[in-house]
OpenMM code with the backbone's topology and positions (N, CA, C; nanometers):
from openmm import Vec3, app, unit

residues = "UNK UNK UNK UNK UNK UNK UNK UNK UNK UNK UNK UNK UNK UNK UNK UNK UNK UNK UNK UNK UNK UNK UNK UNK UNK UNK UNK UNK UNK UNK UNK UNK UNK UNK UNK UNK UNK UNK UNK UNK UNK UNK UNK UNK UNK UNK UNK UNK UNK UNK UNK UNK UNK UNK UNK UNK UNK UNK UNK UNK UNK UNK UNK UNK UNK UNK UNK UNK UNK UNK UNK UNK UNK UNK UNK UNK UNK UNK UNK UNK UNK UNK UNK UNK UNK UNK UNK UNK UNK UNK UNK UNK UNK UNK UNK UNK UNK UNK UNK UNK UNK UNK UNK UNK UNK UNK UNK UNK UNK UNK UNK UNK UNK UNK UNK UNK UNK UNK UNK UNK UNK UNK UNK UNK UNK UNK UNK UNK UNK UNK UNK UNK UNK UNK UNK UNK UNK UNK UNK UNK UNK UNK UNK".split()
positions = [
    Vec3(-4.8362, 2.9831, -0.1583),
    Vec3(-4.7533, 2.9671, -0.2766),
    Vec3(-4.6128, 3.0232, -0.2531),
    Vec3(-4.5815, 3.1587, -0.1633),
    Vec3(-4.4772, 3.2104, -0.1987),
    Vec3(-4.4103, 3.1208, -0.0948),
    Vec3(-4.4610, 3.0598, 0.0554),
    Vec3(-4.3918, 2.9889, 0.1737),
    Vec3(-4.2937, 2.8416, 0.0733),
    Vec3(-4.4101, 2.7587, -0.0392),
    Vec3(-4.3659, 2.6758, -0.1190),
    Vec3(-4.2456, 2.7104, -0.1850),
    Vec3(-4.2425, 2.8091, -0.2379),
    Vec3(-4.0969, 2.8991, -0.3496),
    Vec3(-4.0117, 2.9248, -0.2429),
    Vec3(-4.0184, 2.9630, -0.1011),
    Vec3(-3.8938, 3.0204, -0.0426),
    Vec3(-3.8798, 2.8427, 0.0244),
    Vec3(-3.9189, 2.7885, 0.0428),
    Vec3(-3.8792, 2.6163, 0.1106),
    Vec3(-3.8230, 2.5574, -0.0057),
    Vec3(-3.8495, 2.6043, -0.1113),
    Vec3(-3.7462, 2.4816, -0.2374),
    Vec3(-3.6428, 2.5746, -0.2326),
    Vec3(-3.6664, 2.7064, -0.2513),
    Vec3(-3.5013, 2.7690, -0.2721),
    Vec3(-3.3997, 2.7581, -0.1386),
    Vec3(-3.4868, 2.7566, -0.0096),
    Vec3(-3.3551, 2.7113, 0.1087),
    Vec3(-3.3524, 2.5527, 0.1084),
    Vec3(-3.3788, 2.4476, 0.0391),
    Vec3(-3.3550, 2.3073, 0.0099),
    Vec3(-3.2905, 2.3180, -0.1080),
    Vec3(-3.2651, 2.4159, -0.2213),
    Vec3(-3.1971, 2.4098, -0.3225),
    Vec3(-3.0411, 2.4634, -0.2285),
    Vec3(-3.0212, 2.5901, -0.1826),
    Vec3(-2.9182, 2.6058, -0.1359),
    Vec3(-2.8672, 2.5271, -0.0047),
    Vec3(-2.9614, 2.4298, 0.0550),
    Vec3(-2.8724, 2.3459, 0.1331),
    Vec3(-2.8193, 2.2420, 0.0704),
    Vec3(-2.8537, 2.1631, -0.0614),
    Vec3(-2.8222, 2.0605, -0.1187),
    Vec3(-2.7124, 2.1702, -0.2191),
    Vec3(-2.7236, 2.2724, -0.2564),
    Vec3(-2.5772, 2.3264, -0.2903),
    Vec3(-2.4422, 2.3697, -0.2288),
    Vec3(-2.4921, 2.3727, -0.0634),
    Vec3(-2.3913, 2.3894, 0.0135),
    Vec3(-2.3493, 2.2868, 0.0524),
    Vec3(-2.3919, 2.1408, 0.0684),
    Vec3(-2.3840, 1.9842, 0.0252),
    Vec3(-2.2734, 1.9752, -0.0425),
    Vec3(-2.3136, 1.9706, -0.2106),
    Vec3(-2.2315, 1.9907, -0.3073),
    Vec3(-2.0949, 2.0743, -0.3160),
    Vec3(-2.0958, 2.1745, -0.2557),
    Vec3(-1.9695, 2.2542, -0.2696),
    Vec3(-1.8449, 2.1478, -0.1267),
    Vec3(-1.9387, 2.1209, -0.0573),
    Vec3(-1.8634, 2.0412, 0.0578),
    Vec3(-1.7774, 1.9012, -0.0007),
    Vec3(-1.8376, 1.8771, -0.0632),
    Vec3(-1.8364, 1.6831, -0.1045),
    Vec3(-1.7234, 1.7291, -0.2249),
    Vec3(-1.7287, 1.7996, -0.2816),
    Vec3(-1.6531, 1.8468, -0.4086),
    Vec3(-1.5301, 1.9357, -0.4093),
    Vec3(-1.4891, 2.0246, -0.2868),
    Vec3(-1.4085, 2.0784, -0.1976),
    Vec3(-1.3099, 1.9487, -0.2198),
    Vec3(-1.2176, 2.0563, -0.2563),
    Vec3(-1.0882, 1.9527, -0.1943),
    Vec3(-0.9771, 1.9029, -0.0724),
    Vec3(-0.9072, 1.8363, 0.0017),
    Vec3(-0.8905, 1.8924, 0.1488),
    Vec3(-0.8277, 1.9890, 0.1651),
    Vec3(-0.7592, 2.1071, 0.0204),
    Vec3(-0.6973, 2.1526, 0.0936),
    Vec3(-0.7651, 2.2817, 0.1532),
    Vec3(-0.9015, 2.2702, 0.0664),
    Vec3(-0.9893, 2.3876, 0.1391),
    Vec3(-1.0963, 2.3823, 0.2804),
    Vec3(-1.0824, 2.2587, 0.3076),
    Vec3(-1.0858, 2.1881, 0.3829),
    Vec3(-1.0417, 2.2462, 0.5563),
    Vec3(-0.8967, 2.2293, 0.5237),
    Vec3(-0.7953, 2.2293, 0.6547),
    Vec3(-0.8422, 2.3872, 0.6990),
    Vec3(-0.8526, 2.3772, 0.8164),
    Vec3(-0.8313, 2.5125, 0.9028),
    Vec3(-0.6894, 2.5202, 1.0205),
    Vec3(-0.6313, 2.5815, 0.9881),
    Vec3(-0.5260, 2.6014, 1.0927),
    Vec3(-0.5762, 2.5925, 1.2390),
    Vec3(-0.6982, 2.7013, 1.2691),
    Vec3(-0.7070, 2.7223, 1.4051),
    Vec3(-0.7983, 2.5712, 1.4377),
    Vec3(-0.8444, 2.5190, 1.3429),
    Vec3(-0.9329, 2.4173, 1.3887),
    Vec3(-0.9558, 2.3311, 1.3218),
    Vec3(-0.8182, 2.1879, 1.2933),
    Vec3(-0.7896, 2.1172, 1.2164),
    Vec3(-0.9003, 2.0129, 1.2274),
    Vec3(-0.9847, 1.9493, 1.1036),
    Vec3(-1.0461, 1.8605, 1.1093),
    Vec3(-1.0093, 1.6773, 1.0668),
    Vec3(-1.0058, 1.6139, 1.1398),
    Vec3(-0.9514, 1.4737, 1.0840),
    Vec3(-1.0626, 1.3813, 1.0090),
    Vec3(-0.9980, 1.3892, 0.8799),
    Vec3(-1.1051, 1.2771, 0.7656),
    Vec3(-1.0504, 1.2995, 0.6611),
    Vec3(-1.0656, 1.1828, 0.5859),
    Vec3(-0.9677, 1.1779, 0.4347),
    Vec3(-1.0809, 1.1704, 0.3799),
    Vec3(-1.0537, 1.2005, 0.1866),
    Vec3(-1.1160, 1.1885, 0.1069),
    Vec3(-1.0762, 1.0370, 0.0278),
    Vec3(-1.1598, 0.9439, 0.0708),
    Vec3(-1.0682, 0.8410, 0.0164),
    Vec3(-1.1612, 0.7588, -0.0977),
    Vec3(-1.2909, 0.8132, -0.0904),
    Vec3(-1.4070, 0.7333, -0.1534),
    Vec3(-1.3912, 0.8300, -0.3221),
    Vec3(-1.3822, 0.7370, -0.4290),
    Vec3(-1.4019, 0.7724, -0.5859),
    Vec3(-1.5493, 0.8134, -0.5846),
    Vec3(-1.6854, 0.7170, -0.5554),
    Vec3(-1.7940, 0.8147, -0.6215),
    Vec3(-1.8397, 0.9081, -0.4801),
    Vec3(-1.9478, 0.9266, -0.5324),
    Vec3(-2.0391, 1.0427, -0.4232),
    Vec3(-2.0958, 0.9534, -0.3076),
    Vec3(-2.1793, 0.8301, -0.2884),
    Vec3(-2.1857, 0.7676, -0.1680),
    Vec3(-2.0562, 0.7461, -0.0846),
    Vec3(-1.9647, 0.7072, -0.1346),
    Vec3(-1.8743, 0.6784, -0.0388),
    Vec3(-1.7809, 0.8260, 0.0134),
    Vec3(-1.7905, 0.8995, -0.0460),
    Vec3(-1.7444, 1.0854, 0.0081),
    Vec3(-1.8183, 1.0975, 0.0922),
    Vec3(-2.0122, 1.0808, 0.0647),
    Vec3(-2.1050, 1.1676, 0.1498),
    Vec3(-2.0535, 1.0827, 0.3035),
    Vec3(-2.0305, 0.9970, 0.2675),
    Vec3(-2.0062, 0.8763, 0.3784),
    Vec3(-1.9207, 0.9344, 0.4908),
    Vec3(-1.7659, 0.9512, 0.3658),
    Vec3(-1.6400, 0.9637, 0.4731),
    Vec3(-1.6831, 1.1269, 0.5302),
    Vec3(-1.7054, 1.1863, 0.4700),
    Vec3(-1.7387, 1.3228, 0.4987),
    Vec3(-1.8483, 1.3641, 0.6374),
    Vec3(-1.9752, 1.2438, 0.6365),
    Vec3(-2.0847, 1.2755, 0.7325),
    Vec3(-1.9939, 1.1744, 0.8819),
    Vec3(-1.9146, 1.0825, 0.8582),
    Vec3(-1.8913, 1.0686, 1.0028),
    Vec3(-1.7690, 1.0985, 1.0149),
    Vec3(-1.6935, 1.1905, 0.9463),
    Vec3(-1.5606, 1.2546, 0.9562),
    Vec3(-1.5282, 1.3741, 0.9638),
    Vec3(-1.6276, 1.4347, 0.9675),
    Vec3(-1.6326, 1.6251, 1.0010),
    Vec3(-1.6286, 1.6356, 1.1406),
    Vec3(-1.6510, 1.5588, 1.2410),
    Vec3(-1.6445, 1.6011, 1.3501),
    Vec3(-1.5621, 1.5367, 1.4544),
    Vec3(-1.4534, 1.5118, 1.3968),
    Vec3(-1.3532, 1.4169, 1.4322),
    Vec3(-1.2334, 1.5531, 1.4631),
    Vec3(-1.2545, 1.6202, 1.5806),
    Vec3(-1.1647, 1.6828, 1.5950),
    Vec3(-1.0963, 1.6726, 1.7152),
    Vec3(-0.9991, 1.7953, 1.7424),
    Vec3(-0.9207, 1.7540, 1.8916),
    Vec3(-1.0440, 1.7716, 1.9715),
    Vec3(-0.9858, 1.7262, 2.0955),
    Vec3(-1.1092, 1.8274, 2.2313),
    Vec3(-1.0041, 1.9340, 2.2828),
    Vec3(-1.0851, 1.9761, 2.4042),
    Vec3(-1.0213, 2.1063, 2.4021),
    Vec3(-0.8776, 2.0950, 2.4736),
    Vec3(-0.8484, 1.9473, 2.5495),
    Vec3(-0.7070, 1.9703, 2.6177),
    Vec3(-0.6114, 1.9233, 2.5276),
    Vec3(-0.6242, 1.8923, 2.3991),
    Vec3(-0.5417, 1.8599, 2.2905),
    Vec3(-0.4930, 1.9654, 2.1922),
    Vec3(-0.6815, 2.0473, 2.2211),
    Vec3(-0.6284, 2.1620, 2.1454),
    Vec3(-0.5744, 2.3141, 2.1882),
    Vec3(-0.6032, 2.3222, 2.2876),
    Vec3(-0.5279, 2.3763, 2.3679),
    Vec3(-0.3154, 2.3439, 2.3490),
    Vec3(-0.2927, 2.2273, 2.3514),
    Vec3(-0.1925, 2.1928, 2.3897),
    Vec3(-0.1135, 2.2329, 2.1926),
    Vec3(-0.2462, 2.1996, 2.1078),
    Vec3(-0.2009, 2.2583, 1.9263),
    Vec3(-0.1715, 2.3907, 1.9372),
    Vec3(-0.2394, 2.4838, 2.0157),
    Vec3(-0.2431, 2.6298, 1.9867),
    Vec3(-0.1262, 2.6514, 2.0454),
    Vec3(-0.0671, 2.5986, 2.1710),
    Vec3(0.0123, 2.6306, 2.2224),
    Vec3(0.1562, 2.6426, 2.1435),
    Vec3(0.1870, 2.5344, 2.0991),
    Vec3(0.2618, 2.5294, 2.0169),
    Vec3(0.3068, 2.5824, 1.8916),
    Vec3(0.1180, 2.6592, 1.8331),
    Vec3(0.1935, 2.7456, 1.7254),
    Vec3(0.1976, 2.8660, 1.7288),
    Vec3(0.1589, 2.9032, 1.8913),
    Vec3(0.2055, 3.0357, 1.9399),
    Vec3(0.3396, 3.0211, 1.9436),
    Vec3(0.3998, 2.9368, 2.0122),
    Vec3(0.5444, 2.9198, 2.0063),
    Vec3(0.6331, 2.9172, 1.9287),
    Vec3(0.5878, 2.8397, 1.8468),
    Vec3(0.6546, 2.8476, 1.7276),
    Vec3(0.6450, 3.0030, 1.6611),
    Vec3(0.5553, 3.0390, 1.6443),
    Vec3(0.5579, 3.1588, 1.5888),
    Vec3(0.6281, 3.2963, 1.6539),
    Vec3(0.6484, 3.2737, 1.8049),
    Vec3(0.6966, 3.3697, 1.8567),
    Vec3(0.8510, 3.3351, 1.9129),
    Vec3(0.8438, 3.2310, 1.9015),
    Vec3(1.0038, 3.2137, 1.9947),
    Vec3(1.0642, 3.1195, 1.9146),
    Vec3(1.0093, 2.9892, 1.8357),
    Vec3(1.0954, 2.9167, 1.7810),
    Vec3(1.2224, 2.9565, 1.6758),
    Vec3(1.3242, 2.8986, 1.6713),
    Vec3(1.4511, 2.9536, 1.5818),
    Vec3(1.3987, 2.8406, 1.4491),
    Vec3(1.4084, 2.9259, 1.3229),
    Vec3(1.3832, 2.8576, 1.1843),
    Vec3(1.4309, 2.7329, 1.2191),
    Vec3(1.3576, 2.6155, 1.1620),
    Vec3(1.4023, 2.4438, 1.1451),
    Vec3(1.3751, 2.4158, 1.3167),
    Vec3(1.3541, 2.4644, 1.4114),
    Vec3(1.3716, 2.3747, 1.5168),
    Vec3(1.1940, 2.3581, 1.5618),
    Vec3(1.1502, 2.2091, 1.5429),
    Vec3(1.0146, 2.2104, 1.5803),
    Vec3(0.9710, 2.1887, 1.7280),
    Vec3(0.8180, 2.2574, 1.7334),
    Vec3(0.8163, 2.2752, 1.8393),
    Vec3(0.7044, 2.1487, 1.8931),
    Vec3(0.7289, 2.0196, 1.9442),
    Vec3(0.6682, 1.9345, 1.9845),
    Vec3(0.5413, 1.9722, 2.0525),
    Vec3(0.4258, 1.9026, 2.0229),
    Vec3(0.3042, 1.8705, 2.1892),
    Vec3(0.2630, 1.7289, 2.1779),
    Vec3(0.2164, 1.6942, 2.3249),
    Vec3(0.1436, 1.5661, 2.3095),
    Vec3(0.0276, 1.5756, 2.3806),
    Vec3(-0.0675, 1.4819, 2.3883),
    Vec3(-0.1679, 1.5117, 2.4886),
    Vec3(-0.2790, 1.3404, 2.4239),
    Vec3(-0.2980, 1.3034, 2.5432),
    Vec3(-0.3711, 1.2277, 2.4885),
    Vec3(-0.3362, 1.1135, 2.3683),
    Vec3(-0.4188, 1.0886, 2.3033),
    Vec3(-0.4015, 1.0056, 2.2017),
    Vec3(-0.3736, 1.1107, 2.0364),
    Vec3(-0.3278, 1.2038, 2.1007),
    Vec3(-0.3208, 1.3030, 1.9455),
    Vec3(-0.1933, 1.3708, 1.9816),
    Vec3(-0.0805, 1.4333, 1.8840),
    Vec3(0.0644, 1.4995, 1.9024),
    Vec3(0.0709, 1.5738, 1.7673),
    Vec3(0.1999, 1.6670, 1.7613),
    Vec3(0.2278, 1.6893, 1.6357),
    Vec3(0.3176, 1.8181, 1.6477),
    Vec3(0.3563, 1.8528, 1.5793),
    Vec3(0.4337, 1.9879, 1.5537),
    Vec3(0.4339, 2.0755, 1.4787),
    Vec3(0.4754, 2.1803, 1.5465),
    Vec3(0.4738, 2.3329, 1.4513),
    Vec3(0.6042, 2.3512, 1.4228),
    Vec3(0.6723, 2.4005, 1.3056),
    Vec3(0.8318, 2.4215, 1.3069),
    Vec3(0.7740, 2.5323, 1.1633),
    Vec3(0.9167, 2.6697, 1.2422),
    Vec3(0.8920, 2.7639, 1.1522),
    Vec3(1.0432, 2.7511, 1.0917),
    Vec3(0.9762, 2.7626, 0.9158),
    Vec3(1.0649, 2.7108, 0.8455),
    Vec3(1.1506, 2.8421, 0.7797),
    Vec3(1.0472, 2.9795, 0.7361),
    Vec3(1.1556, 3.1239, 0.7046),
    Vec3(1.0760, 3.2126, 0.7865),
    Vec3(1.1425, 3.2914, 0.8013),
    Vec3(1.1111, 3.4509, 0.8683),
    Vec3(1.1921, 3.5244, 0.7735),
    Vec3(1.1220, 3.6542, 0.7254),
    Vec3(1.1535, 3.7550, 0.6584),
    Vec3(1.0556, 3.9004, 0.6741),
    Vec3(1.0731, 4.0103, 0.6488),
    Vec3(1.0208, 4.1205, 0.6947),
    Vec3(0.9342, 4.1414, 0.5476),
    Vec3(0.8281, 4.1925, 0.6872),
    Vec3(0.7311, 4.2190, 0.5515),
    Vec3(0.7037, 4.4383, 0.5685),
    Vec3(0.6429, 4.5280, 0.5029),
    Vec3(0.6736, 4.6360, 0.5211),
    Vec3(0.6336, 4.6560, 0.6475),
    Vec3(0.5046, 4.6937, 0.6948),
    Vec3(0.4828, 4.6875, 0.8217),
    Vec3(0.5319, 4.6037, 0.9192),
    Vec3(0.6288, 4.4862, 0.9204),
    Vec3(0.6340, 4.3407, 1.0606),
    Vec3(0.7269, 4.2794, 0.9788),
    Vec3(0.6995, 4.1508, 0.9934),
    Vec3(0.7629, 4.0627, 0.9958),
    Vec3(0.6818, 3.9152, 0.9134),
    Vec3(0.6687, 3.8189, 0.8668),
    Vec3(0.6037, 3.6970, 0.8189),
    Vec3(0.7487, 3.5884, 0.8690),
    Vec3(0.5763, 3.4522, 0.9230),
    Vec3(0.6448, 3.3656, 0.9102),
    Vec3(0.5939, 3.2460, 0.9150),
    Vec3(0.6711, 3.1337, 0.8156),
    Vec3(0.6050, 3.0194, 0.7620),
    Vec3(0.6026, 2.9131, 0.8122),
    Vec3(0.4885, 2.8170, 0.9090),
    Vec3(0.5444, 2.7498, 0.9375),
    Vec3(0.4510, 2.6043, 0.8954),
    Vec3(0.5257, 2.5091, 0.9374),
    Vec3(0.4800, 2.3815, 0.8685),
    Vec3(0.4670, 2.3009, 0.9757),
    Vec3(0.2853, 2.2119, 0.9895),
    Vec3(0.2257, 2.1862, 1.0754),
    Vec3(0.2081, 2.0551, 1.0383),
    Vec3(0.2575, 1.9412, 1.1524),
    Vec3(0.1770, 1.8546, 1.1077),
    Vec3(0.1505, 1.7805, 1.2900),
    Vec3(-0.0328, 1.7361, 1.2519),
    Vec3(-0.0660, 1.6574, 1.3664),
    Vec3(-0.0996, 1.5472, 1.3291),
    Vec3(-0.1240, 1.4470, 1.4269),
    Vec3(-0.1912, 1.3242, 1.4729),
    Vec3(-0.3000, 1.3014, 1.5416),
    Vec3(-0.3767, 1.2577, 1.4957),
    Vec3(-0.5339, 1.2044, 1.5723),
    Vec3(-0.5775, 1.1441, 1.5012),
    Vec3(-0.7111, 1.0832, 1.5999),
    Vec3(-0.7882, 0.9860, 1.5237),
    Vec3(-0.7247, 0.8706, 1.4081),
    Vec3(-0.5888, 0.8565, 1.4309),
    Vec3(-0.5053, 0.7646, 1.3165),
    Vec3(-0.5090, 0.8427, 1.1690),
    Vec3(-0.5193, 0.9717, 1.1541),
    Vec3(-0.5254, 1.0316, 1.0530),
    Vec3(-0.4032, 1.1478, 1.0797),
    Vec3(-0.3048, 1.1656, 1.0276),
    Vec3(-0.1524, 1.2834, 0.9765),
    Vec3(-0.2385, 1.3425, 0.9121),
    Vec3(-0.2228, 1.5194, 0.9742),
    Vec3(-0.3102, 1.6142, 0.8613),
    Vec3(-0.1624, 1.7230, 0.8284),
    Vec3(-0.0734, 1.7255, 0.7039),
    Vec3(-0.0058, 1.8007, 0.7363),
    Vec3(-0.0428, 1.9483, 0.6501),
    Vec3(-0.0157, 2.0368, 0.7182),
    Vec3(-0.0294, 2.1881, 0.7005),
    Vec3(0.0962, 2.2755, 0.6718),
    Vec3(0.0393, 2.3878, 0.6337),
    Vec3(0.1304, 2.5136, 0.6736),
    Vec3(0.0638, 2.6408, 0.6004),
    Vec3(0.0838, 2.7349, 0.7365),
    Vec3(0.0354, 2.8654, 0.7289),
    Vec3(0.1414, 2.9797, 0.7489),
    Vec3(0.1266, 3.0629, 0.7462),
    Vec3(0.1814, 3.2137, 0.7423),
    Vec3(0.1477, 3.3043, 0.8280),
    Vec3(0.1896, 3.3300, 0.9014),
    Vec3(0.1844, 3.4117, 1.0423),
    Vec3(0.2504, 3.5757, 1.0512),
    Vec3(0.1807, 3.6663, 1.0177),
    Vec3(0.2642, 3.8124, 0.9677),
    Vec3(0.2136, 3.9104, 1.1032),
    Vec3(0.3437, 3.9763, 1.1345),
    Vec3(0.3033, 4.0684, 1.2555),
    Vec3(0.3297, 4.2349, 1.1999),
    Vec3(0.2288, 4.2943, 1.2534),
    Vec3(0.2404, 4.4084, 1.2122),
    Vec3(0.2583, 4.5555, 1.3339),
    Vec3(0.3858, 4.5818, 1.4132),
    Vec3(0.4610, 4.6261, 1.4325),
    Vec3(0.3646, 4.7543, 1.4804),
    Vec3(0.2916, 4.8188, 1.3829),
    Vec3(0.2212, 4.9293, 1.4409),
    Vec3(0.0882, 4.9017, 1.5259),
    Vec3(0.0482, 4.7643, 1.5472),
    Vec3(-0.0269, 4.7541, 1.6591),
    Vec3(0.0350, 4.6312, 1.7458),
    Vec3(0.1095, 4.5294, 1.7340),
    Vec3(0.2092, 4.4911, 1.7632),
    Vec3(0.0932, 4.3470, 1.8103),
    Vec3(0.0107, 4.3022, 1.6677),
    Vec3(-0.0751, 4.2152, 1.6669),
    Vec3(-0.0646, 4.1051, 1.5226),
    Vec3(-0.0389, 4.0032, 1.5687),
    Vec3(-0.0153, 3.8713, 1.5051),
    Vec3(-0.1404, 3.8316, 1.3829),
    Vec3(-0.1444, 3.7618, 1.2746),
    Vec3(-0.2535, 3.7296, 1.2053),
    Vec3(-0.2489, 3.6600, 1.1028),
    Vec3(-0.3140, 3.5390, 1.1011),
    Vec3(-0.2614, 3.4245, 0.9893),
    Vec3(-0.3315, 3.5367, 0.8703),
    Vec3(-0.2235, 3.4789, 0.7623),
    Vec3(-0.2747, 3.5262, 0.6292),
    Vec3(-0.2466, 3.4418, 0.5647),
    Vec3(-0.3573, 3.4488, 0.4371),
    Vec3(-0.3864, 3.3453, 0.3278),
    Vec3(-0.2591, 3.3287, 0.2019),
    Vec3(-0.2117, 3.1910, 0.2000),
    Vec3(-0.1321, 3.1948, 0.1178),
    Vec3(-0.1068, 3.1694, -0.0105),
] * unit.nanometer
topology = app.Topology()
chain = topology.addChain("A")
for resn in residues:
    res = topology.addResidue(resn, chain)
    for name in ("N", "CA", "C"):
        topology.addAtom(name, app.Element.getBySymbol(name[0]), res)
């Protein structure tokens, strides 16, 4: 009896972690370090579960993404505000360009605005990059 009660409650919370997915919007979606390509383009729930089950794993590989990170190290450490910092690789490209820098108490913050290409899908972004001076270590923060 109790094996029955704990198998519906981990089938209740996988069909709720389902739900929170399908109902998510993209912008909670996007990960900076590990951009996923798929739109939300379907109105009811079959056509989401749809775009969603063969579009979650539509990401770079690693010499594309490699070539993303690179760039928003760069950007974040050397680029001058407005000037973007190109990559290409493959059938996927895009850029990082940091748009303000201003001091934060401990470091420094800075904003930059991301957009790539793959899979025929533009995902555009932007994150916040703040360094903190007393360990002299970098760290996206939530904006």
């Amino acid at each position: 009896m109790l094996n029955a009660r704990v198998s519906a409650v981990k089938n209740l919370m996988v069909l709720g972690k389902l739900l929170i997915l399908i109902c998510s919007t993209p912008v909670l979606a996007d990960s900076i370090t590990k951009p996923r390509f798929f739109e939300y383009n379907g109105s009811n729930f079959t056509n989401r579960l749809a775009e969603i089950s063969f579009g979650w794993f539509k990401t770079l590989d690693d010499d594309q993404k490699e070539q993303y990170e690179q760039s928003l190290i760069h950007a974040v450490l050397v680029a001058d505000n407005g000037k973007a910092v190109s990559w290409y690789k493959k059938d996927a490209s895009g850029t990082a360009t940091p748009v303000v820098t201003w001091p934060n108490g401990d470091g420094y913050c800075r904003r930059i605005h991301i957009t790539v290409i793959a899979h025929s899908i533009q995902k555009n972004m932007a994150a916040t990059a703040c360094m903190n001076y007393a360990n002299s270590k970098w760290r996206w923060v939530e904006n």
